[in-house]
C-alpha positions as CSV (number, residue, x, y, z in Angstrom):
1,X,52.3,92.8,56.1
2,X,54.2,90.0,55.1
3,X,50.7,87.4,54.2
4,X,48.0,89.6,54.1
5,X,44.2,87.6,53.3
6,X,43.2,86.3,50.3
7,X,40.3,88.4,48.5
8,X,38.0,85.4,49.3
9,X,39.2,85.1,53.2
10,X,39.1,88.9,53.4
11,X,35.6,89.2,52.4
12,X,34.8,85.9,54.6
13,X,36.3,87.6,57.7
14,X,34.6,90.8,57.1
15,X,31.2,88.8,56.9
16,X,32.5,87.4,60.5
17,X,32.9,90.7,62.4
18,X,29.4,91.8,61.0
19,X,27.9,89.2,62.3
20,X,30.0,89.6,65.3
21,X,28.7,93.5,65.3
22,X,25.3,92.4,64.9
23,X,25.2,90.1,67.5
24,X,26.9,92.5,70.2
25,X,24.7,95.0,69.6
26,X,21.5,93.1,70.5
27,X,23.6,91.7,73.6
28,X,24.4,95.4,74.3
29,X,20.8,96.4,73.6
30,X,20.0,93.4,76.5
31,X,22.4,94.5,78.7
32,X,21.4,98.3,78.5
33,X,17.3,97.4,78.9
34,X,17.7,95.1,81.6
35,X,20.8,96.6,83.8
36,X,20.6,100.1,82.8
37,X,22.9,102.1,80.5
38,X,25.0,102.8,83.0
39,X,25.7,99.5,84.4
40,X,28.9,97.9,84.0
41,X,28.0,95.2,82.2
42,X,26.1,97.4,79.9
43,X,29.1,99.4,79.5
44,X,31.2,96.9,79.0
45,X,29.3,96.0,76.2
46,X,29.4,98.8,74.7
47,X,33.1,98.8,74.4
48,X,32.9,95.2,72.9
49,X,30.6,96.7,70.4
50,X,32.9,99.5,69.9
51,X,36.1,98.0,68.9
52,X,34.3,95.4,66.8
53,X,32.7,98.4,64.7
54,X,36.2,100.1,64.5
55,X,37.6,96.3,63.6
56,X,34.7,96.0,60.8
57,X,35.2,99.5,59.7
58,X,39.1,98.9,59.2
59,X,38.6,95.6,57.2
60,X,36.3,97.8,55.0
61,X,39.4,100.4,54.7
62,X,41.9,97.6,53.5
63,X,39.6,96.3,51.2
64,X,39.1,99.3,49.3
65,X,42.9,100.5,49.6
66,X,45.4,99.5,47.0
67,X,48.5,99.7,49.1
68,X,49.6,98.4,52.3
69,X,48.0,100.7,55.5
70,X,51.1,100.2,57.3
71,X,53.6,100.3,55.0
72,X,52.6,103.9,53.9
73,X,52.1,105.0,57.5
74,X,55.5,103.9,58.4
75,X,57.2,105.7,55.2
76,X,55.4,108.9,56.2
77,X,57.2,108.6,59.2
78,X,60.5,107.9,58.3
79,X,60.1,111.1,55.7
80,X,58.4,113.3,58.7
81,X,61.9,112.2,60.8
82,X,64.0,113.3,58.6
83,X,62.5,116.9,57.5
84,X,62.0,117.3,61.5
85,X,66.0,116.7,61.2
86,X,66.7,119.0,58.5
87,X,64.5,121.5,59.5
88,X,66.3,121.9,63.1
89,X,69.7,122.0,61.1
90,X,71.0,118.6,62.4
């Protein structure tokens, strides 16, 4: 991440996607009533709502991790690649 959020904009942000959350799941809630559950739209929805819980739950992530998500994930796999490599006597 080469300019992640300030503390103040991260914690702004994260008060955005709730809301966002919030909001979606009354519009899903509508949709699911007054379409049916199974209804496209309905469904649709529910993905909406979906991806901004997993958004909302991953801002909550960074803000309680001290180092760098992707950082980390990417210098597990450069170790992983090369014990792969070593192990198969390459």
């Amino acid at each position: 991440m080469s300019d992640p959020l300030s503390r103040d904009e991260h914690a702004a942000m994260t008060r955005y996607v709730a809301t966002i959350r919030r909001q979606l799941q009354e519009v899903f809630e509508l949709f699911s009533t007054r379409y049916g559950s199974r209804s496209t739209v309905a469904e649709v929805a529910g993905r909406a709502l979906v991806c901004t819980t997993l958004l909302e739950h991953e801002m909550l992530l960074l803000e309680q991790s001290p180092t760098e998500p992707e950082k980390v994930e990417r210098e597990d796999l450069n170790r992983s690649a090369i014990v792969g490599t070593a192990n198969r006597g390459e």
